[in-house]
NULUM-597077 format. One line per 3 residues: number of its first residue (from 0); their letters; for each residue y negated, x, z negated of N, C-alpha, C. Coordinates in steps of 0.05 Angstrom, whole numbers, plus 5000, padded with zeros to 4 digits. Each point is the difference from the previous one (the first is absolute). Layout:
N
NUM) A) Y X Z Y X Z Y X Z  ... $
This chain:
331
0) XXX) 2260 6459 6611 4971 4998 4997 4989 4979 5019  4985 4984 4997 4986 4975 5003 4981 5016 5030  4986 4977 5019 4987 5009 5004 4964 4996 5001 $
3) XXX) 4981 5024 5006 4981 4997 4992 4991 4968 4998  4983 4990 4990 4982 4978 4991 4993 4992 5024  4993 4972 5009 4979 4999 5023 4975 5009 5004 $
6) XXX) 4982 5008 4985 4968 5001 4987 5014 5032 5016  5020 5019 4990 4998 5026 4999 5006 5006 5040  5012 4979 5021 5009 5004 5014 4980 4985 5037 $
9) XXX) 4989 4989 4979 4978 4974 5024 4973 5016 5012  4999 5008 5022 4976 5015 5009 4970 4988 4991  4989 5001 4987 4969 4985 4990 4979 5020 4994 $
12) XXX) 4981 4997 5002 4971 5014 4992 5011 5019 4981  4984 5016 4999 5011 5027 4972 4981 4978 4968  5019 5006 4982 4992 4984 4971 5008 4970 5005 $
15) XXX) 5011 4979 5018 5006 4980 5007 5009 4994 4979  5033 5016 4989 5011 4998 4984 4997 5022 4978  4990 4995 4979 4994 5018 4974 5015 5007 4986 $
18) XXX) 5000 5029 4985 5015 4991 4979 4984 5017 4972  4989 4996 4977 4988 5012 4984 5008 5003 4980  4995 5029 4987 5001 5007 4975 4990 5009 4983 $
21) XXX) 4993 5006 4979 4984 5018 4986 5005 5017 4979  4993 5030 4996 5005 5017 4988 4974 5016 4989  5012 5008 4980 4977 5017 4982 5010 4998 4972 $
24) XXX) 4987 5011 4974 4966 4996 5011 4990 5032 5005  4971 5002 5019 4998 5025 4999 4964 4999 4987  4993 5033 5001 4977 5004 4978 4980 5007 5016 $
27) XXX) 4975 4996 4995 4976 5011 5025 4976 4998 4984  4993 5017 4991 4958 5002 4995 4981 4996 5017  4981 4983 4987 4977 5003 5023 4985 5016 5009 $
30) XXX) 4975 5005 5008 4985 5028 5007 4998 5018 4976  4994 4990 4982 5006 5017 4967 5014 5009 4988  5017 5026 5011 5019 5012 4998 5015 5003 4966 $
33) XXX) 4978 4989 4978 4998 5006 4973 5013 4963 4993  5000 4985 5020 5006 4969 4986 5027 4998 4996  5008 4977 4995 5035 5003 4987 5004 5000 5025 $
36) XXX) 5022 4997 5004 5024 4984 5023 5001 4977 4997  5004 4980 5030 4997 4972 4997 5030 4999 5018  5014 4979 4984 5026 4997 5019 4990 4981 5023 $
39) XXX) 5026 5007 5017 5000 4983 5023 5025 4998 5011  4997 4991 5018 5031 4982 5015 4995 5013 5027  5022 4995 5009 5007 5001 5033 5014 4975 5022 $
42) XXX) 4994 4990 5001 5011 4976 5026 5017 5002 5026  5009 5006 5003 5023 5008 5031 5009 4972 5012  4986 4996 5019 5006 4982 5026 5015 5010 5028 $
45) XXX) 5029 4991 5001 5010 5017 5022 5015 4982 5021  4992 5001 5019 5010 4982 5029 5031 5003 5000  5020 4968 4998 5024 5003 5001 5012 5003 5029 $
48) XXX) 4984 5014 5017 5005 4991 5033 4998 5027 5002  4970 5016 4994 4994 5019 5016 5002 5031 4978  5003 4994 4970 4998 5006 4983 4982 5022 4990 $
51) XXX) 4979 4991 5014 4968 5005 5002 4997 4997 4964  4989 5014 4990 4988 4995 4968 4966 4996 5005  4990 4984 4975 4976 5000 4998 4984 5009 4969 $
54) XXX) 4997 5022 4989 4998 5008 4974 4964 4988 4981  4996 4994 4985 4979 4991 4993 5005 5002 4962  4978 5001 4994 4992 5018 4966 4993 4964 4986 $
57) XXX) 5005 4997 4980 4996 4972 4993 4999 5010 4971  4971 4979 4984 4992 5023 4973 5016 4995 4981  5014 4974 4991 5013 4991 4985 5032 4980 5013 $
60) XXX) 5014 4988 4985 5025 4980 5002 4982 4970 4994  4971 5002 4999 4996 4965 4997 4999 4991 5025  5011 4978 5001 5003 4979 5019 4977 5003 5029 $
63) XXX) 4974 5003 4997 4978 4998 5005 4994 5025 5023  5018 5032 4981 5000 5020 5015 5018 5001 5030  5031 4986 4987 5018 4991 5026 4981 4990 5019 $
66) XXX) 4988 4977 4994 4990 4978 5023 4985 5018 5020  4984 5020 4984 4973 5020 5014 5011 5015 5020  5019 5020 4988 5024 5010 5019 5017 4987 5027 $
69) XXX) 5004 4973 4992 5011 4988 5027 4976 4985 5010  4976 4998 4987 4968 4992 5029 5004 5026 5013  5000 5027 4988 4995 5017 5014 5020 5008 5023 $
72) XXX) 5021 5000 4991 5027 4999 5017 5003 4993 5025  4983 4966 4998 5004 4986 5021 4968 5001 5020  4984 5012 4990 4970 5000 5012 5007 5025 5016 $
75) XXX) 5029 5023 4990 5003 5021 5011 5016 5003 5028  5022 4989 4984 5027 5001 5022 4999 4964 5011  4990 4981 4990 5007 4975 5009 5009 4982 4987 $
78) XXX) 5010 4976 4997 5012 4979 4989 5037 5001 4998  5001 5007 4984 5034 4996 4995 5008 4969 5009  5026 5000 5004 5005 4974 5003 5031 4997 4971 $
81) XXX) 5008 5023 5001 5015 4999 4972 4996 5033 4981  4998 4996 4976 5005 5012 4979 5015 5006 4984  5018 5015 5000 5020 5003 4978 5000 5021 4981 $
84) XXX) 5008 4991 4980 4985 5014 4973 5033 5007 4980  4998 5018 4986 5016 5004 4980 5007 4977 4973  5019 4986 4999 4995 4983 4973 4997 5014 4975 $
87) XXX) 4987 4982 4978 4992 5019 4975 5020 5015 4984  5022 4987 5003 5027 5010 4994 5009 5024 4999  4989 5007 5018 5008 5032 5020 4996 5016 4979 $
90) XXX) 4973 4997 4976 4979 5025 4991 5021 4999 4968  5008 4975 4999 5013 4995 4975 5027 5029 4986  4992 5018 4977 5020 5024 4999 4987 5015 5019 $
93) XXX) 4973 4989 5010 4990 5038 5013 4997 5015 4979  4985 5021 5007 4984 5018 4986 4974 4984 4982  4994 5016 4976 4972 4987 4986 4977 4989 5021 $
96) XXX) 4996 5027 5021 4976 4994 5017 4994 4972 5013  5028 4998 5007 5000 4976 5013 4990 4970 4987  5007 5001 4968 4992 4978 4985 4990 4986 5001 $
99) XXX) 4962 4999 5011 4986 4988 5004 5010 4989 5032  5006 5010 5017 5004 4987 5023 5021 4987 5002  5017 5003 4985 5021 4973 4999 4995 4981 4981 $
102) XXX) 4980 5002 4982 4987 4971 4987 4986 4990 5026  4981 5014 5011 4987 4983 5023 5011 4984 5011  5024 5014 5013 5009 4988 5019 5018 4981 4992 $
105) XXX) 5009 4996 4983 5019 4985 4978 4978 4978 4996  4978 4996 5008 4983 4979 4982 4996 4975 5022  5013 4988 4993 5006 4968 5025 4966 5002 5005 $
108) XXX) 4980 4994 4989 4978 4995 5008 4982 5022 5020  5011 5024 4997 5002 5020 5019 5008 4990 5021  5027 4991 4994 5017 5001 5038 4991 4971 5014 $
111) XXX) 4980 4983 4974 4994 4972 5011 4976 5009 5018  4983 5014 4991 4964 5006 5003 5013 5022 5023  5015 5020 5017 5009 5004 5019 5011 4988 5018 $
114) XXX) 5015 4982 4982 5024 4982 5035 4972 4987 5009  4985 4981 4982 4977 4988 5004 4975 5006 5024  4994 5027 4996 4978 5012 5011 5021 5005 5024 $
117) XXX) 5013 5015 5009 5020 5000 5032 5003 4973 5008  5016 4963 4981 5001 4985 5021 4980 4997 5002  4968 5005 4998 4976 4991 5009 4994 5017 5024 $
120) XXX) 5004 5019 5000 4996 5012 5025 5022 5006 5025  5014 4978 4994 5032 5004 5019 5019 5019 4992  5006 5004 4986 5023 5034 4991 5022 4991 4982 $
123) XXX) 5019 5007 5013 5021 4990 4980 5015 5017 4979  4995 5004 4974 4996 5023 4982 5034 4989 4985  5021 5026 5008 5020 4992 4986 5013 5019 4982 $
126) XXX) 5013 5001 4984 5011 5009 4979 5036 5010 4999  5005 5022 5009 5032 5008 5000 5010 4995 4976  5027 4998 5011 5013 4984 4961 4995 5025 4974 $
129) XXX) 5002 4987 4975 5000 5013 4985 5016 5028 5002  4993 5014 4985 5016 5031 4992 5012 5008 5031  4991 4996 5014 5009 5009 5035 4984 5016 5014 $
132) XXX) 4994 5020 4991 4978 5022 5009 5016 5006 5030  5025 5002 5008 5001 5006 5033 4998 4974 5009  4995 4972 4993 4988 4997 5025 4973 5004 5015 $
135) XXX) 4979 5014 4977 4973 5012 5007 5009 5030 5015  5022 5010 5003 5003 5021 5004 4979 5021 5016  4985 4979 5026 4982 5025 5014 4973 5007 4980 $
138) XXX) 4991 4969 4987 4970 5016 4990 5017 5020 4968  5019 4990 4991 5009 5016 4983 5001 5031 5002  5005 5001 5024 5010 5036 5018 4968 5009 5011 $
141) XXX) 4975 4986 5002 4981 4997 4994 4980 5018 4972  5012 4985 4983 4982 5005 4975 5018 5025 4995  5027 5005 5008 5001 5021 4984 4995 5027 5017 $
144) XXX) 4994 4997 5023 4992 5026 5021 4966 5001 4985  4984 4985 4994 4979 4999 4997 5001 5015 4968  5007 4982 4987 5009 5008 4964 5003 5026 4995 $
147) XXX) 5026 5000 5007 5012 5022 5000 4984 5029 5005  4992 5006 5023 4985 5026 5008 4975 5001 4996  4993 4982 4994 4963 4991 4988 5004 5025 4979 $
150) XXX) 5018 4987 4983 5002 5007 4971 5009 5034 4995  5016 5009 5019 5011 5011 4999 4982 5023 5018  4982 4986 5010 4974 5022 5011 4984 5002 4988 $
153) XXX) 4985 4979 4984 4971 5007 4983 5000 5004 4971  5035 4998 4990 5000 4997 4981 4989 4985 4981  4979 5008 4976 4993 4992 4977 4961 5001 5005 $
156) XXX) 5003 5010 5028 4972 4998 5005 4986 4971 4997  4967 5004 4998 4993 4977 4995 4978 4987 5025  5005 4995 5028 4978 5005 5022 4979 4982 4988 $
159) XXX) 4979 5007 5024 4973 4978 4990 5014 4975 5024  4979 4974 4997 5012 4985 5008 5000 4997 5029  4978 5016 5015 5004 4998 5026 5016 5024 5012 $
162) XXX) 5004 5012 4985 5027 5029 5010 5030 4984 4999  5004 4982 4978 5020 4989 4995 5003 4980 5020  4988 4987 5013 5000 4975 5022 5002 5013 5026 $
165) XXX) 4996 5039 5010 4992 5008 5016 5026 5014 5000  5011 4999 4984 5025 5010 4988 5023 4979 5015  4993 4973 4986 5029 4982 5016 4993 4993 5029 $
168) XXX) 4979 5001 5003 4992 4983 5029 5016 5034 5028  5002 5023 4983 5010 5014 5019 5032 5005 4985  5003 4993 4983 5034 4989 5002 5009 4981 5015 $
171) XXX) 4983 4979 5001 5007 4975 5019 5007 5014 5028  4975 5018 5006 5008 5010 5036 5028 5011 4999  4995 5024 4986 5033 5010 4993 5024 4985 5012 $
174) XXX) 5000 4976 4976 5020 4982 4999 4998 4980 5025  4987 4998 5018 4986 4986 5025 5012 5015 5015  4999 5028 5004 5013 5026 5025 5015 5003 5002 $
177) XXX) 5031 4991 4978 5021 5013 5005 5013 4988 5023  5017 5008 5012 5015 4996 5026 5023 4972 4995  4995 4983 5016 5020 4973 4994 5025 5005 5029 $
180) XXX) 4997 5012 5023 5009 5006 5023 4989 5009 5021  5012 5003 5025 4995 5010 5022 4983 4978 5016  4983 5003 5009 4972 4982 5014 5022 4999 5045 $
183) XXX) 5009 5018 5002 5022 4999 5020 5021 5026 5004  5014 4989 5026 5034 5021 5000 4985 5019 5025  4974 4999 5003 5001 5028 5023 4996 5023 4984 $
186) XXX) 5016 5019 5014 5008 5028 4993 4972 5017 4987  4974 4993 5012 4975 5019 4999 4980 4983 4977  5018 4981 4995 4974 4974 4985 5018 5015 4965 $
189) XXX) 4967 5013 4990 5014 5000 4973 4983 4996 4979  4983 4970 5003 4985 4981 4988 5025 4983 4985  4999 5003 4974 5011 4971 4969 4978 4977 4991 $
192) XXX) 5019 4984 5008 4984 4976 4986 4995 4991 4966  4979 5001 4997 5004 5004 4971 4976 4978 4996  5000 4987 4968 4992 4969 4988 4963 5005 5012 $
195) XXX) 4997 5025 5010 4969 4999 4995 4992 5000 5040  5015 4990 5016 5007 4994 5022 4990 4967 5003  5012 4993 4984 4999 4971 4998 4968 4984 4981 $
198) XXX) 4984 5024 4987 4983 4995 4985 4974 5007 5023  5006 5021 5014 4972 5011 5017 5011 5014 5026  5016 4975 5010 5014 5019 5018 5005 5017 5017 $
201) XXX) 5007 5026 4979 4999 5027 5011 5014 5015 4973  5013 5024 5002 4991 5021 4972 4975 4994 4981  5011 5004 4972 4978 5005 4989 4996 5024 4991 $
204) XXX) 4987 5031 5009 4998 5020 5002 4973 5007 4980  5011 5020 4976 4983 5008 4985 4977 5024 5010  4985 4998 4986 4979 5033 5009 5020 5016 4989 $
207) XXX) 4996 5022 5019 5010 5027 4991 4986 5015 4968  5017 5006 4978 4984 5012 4988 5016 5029 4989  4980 5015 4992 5014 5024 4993 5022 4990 4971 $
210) XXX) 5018 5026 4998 5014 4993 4980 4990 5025 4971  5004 4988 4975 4988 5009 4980 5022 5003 4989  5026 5004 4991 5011 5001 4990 5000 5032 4989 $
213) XXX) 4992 5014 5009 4999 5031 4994 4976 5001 4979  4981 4976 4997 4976 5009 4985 5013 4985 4969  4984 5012 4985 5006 4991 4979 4979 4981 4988 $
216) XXX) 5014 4967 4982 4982 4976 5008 4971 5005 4979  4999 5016 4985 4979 4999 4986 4978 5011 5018  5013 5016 5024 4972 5007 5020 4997 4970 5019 $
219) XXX) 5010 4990 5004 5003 4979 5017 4970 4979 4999  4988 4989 5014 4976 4973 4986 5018 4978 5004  4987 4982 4997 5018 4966 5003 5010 5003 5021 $
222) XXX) 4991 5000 5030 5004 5001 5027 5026 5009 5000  5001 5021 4991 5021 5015 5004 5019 4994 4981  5002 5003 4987 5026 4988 4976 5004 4971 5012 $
225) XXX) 4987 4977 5005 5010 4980 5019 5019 5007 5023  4983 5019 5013 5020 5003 5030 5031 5010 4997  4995 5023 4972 5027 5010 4994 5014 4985 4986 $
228) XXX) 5001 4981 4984 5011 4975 4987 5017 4989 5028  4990 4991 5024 5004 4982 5017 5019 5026 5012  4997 5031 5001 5026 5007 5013 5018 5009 4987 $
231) XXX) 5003 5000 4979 5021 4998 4975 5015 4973 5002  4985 4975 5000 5020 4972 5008 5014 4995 5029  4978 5020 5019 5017 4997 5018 5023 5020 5002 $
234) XXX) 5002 5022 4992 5019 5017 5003 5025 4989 4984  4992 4987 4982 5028 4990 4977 5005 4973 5022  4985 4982 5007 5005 4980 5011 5022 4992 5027 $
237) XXX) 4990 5025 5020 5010 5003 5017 5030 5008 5007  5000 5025 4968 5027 5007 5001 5024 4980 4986  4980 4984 4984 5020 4977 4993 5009 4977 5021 $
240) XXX) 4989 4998 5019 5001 4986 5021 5014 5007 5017  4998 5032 5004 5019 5002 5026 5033 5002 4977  5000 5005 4975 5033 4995 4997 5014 4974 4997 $
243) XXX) 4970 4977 4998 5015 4977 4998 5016 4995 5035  4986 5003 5019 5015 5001 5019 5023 4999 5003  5022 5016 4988 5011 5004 5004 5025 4970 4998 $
246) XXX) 5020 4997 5021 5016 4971 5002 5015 5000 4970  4999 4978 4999 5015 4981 4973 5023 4977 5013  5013 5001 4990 5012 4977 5004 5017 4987 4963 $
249) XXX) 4993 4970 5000 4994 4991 4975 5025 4971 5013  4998 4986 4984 5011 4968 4994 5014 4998 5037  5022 5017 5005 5009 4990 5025 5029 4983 5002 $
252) XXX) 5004 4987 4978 5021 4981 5010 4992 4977 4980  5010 4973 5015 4994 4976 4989 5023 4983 4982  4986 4996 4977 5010 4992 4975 5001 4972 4995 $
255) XXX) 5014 4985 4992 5011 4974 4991 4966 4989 4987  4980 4988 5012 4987 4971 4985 4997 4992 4972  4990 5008 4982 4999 4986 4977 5003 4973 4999 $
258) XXX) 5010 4973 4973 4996 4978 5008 4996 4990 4978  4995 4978 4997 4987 4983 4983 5020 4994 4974  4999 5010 4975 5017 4996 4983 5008 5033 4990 $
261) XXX) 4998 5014 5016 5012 5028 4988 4992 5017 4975  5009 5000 4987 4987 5013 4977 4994 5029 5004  4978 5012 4983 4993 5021 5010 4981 5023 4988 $
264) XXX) 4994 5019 4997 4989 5015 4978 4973 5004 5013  4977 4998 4980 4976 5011 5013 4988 5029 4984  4989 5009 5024 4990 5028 4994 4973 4996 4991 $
267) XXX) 5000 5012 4969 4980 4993 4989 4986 5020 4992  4973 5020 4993 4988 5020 4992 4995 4993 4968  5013 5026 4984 4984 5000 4973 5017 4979 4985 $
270) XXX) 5026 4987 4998 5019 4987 4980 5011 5016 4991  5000 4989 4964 5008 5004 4979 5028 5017 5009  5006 5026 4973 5031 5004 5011 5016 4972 4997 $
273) XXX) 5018 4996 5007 5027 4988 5003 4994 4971 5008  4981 5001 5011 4991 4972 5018 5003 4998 5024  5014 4980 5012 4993 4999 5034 4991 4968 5006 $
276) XXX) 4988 4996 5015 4986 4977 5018 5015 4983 5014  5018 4979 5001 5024 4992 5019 4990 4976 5007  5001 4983 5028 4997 4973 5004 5018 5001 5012 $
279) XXX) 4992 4968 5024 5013 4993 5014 4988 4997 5025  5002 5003 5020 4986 4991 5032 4990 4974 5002  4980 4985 4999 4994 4972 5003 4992 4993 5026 $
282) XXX) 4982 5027 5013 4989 4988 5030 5003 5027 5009  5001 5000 5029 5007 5016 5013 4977 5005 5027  4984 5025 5012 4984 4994 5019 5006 5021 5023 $
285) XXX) 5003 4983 5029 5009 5016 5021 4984 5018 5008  4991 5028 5016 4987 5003 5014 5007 4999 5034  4981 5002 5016 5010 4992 5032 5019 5001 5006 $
288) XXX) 5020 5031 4997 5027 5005 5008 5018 4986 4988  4990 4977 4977 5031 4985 4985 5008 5017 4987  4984 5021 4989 5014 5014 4968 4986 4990 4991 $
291) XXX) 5016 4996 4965 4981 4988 4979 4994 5035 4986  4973 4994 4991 4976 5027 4993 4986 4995 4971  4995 4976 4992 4991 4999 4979 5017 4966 4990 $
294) XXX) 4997 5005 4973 5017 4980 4986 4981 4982 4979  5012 4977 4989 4984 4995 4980 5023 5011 4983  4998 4996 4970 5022 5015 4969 4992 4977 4978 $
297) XXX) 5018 4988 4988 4996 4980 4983 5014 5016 4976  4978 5012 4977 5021 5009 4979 4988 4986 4978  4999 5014 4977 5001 4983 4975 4967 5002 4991 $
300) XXX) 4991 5017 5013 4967 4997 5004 4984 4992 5017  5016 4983 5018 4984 4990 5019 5012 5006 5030  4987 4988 5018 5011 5010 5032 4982 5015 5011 $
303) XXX) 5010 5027 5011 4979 5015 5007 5008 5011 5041  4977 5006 5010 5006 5007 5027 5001 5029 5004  5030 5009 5008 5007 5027 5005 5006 5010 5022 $
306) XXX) 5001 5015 5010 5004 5021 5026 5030 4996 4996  5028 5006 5020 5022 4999 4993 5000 5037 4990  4987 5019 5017 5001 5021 4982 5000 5010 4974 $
309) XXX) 4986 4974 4993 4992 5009 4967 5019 4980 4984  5023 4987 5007 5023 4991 4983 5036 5004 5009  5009 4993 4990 5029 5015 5001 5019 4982 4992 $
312) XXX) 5021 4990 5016 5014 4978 5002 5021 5005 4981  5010 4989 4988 5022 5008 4979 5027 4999 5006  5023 5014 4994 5031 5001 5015 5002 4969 4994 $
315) XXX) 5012 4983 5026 5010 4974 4994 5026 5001 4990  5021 5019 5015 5023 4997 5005 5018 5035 4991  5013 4999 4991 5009 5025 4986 5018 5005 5027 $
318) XXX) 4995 5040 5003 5019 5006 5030 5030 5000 4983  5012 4985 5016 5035 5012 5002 4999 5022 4996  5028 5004 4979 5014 5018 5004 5025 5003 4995 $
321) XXX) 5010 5035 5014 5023 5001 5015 5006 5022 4990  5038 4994 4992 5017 5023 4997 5000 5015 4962  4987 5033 5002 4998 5000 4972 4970 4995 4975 $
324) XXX) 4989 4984 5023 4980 4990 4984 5003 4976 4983  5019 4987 5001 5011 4976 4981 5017 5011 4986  5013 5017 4996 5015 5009 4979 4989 4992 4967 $
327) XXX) 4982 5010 4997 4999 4979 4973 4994 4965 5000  5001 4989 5025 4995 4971 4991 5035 5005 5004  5014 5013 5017 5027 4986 5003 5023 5012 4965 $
330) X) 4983 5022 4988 5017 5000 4980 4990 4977 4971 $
């Protein structure tokens, strides 16, 4: 395994280095409890340093709504100096929901009218290779702590729109509090440093509130069905957090270099039965440590840029063999 990125490892301002995603869509009425549902989106901005998140409600996927989202972003937390964003690739073989947001993002005049608006204000807005969702890995681990237990707390409910905004802005703390390490090694000090340290530096410590879980929600008013929403995400949240803890150990020995010429299979979503994807290696790209990480692929549709995860080198050389495994070439 490679190691972290520079952006993920360089001490800088919290949000210095960005990384954004977006998920949804979700549903919210206005004060008129009788109007339809109006969709909406969600935006996740998360510090690759401090991995501080910044959560924000955005009404639509037009172009116009992004931009509003990152004025606000940066009028909040400050000026990014880089951005890194999911390529459109990623959404390609999602789920239906996703449809519209991988046309967006898929739309060159989209990613022109964004790179655009950042080099105007200094920000350097970049794009991980195609179909390479780990290398977004932290805002990825992001949207789905957020996604995930949102959904799985409010269900099919439909909030009004400022319960719904009152809703993520105290997921954000949540996801702000959890513990990143020990603040020091004395015996009596049993203060954790956690992303919301680096935002206001100190704890970010909620009001105490009673717990409702004993009432049943049709007695409940808004107030209250909000507060219990938020300890339903945190109770699922938390416990999902303390099992990721637990040590991994992944990619610990180092493997032969891909190189230029190798033929090789690509992993492709959603082909026909009895089809596979095959090129050849044309370019090759290092990262710091001198592994090569992503490739270019020259096949019969074109050259495309892949993750080396997501293709598969083909046997060059057939293994020897020995003893009674040639018996039928030797009879």
């Amino acid at each position: 395994m490679g190691d972290l990125p520079t952006e993920r490892v360089t001490p800088t301002y919290p949000f210095l280095n960005t990384g954004v995603d977006l998920c949804g869509p979700f549903f919210y009425r206005h004060n008129n409890r009788k109007s339809p549902p109006i969709k909406s989106y969600v935006v996740i901005f998360v510090c690759l340093v401090t991995k501080a998140v910044h959560i924000d409600l955005v009404a639509d996927l037009s172009t116009n709504a992004f931009i509003s989202a990152l004025k606000r972003f940066v009028a909040r937390r400050g000026k990014p100096a880089v951005i890194e964003c999911d390529n459109a690739k990623n959404f390609v073989g999602a789920s239906r929901v996703l449809g519209d947001l991988c046309k967006q993002f898929n739309s060159q005049q989209h990613q022109h009218t964004i790179s655009s608006h950042c080099s105007e204000e200094g920000i350097q807005f970049k794009f991980i290779p195609p179909r390479s969702p780990n290398f977004g890995g932290l805002w990825e681990a992001a949207v789905k702590s957020f996604k995930k237990h949102m959904k799985a707390s409010i269900g099919t409910s439909v909030l009004l729109k400022d319960d719904l905004e009152t809703l993520i802005t105290q997921i954000e703390g949540c996801l702000n509090s959890r513990p990143l390490t020990q603040l020091s090694s004395e015996p009596e000090d049993l203060e954790i440093l956690t992303p919301g340290h680096f935002l206001v530096h100190r704890p970010l410590v909620a009001t105490a509130e009673p717990s409702y879980e004993a009432i049943p929600t049709n007695r409940l008013d808004r107030y209250q069905q909000n507060q219990e929403f938020v300890r339903r995400i945190w109770k699922r949240w938390s416990t999902d957090y303390l099992s990721g803890l637990l040590p991994r150990t992944k990619w610990t020995f180092q493997s032969d270099n891909i190189t230029i010429g190798t033929m090789v299979l690509v992993k492709e979503d959603n082909l026909p039965s009895l089809k596979w994807r095959y090129g050849r290696i044309t370019q090759i790209y290092r990262s710091d440590d001198g592994n090569v990480r992503v490739v270019t692929v020259k096949t019969k549709d074109g050259e495309f840029r892949r993750a080396i995860s997501n293709i598969c080198v083909l046997p060059i050389e057939r293994p020897a063999t020995t003893g009674g495994d040639n018996v039928l070439s030797n009879t």
